[in-house]
N, C-alpha and C positions, 0 to 999 in steps of 0.2 A: 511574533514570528514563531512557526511550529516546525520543528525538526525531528528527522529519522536517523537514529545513528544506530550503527554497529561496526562493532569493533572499533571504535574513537572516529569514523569515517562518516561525514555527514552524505547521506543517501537519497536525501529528499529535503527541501525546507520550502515552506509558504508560508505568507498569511491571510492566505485563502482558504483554505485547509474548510468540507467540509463533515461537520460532527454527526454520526450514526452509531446509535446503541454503543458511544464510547469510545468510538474509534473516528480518529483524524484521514480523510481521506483525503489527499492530495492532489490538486491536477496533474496530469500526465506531463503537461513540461515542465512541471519544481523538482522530477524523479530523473535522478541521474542513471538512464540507462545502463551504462558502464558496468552497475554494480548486479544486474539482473537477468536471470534467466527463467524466458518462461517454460514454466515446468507441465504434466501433461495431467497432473489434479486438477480437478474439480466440484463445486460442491453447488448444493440447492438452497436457495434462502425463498421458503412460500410468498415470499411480497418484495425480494431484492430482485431475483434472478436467479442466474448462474454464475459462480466466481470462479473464474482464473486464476492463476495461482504461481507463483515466480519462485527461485529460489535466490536470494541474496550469499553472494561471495566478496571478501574483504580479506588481501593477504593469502589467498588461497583459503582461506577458511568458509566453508559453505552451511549456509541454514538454510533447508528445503523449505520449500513453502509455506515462507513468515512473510510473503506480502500479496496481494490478493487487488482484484477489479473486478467490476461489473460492466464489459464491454456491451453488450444490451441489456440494462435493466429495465426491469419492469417499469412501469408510468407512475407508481409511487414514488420510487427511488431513482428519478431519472437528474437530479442536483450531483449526483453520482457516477454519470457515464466519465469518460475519461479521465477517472482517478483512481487512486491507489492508495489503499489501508496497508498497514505492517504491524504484528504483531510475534510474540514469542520472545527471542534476545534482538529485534530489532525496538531501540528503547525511543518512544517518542515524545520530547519535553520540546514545554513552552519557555520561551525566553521571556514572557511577559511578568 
């Protein structure tokens, strides 16, 4: 099982989770909406797409755009449509 936490608050867990250049991508229904807003960043990856980009809030406490998706990725990267990477102080560990 792979988890998203910030601030002690579990924000996402699978173990589906999948792995790109390092980072845990999650499907869209292991992410607990609740904690996300999508924010109006975005960036260019040559062979992912285009990523979206959210800001996590926990306790009032907000971190802009430490979690990201690829709503239509490229045909490379397509293991990756409906999920969601988080990085920055959102900490993602394995219970294995």
């Amino acid at each position: 099982m792979v988890e998203a936490v910030y601030k002690a608050q579990v924000i996402a867990h699978s173990d589906a989770t999948v792995v790109i250049e390092g980072n845990h991508y999650f499907p869209a229904d292991s992410v607990d909406g609740l904690y996300l807003t999508r924010s109006r960043a975005k960036s260019l990856c040559l062979w992912k797409g285009v990523a979206s980009y959210y800001s996590v809030e926990v306790d009032g406490v907000r971190a802009r755009n430490v979690a990201w998706a690829y709503r239509h990725p490229s045909p490379f990267a397509r293991s990756i449509k409906n999920h969601v990477a988080f990085g920055g102080p959102v900490h993602v560990v394995s219970s294995d």
